[in-house]
N, C-alpha and C positions, 0 to 999 in steps of 0.2 A: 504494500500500500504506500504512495505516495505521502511523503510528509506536506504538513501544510508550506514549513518554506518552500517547498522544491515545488508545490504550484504554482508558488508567487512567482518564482523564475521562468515557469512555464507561461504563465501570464506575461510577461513583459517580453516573452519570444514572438509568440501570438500575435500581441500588440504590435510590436514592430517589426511583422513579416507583412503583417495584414496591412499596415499602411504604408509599407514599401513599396507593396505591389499593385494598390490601386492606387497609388500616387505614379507607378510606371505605366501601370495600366492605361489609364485617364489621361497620361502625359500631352497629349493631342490639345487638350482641351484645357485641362484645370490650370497651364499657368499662364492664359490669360485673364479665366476668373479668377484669379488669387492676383494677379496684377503684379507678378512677379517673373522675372529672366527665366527662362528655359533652365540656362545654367545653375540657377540659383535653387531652382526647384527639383530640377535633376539630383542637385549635391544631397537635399532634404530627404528625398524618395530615397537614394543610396544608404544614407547613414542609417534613416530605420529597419533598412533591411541588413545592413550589417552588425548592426547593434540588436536586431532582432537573432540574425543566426548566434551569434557570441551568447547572449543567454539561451537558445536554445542546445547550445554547445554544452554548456556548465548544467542544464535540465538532464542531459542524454548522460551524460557522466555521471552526475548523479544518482539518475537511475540504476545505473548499471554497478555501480561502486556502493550504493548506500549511502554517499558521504556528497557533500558538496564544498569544493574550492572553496578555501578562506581568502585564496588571491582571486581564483575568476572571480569569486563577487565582492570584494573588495574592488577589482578594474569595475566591474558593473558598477557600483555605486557611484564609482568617480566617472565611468562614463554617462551616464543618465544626468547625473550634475551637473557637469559638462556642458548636455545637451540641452540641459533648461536654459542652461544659461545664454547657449549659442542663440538659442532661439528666441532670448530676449532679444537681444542682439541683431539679431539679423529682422526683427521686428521695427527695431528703431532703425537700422538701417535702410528700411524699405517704407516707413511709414508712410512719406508721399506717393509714394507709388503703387503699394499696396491696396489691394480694396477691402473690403469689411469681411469678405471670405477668407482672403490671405491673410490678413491680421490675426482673425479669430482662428483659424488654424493654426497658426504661431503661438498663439496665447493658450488652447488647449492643447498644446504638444507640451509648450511649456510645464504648463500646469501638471500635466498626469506625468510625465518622467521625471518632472520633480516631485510628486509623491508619492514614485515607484522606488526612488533613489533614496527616501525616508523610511518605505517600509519594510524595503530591502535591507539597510542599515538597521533599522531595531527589530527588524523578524525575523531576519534570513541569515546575518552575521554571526547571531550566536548560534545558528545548530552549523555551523559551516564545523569540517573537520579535517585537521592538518593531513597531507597526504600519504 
């Protein structure tokens, strides 16, 4: 049976495969509604899908070990952080240019990987076990 940390990790893989890929999916379309560069939105779609496979990485090991990385989710935490942040970031950076879709996507990426990187930090850190 799956511990509860190790679904939270399964969760935040989910999360950012699933919006990796209808953010490549939709590519066509959503980065003129979001009123942001191709480029810009390309880098977005990539990072949740790679930050999506890395905790699905540290999920499959887990399962298979019993034990979950005290470094992979250690990186996970600091990654998710990271990415709240970038996303503020790239929020103010786009502000004029952005529309109210791309904003609000920014601000709820922000929001839920920053408090995936919280919960992962007081849930998921302590059953982590050295390798």
């Amino acid at each position: 049976m799956q511990s509860k940390a190790t679904r939270i990790v399964w969760i935040d893989s989910f999360a950012g495969c699933a919006v990796g890929i209808a953010m490549l999916a939709l590519s066509p379309w959503l980065p003129t509604l979001y009123g942001l560069v191709p480029g810009l939105y390309l880098f977005i779609a990539i990072a949740n899908l790679s930050y999506g496979l890395f905790s699905g990485s540290l999920a499959m090991t887990a399962m298979r070990s019993g034990k979950l990385s005290p470094v992979g989710i250690n990186c996970l935490v600091l990654a998710n952080s990271v990415w709240a942040l970038a996303c503020a970031v790239m929020l103010l950076a786009t502000w004029s240019d952005a529309t109210v879709f791309g904003a609000v996507h920014l601000v709820l990426e922000a929001l839920f990987v920053g408090g995936l990187a919280t919960v992962e930090f007081r849930m998921v850190r302590p059953h982590t076990s050295p390798p």
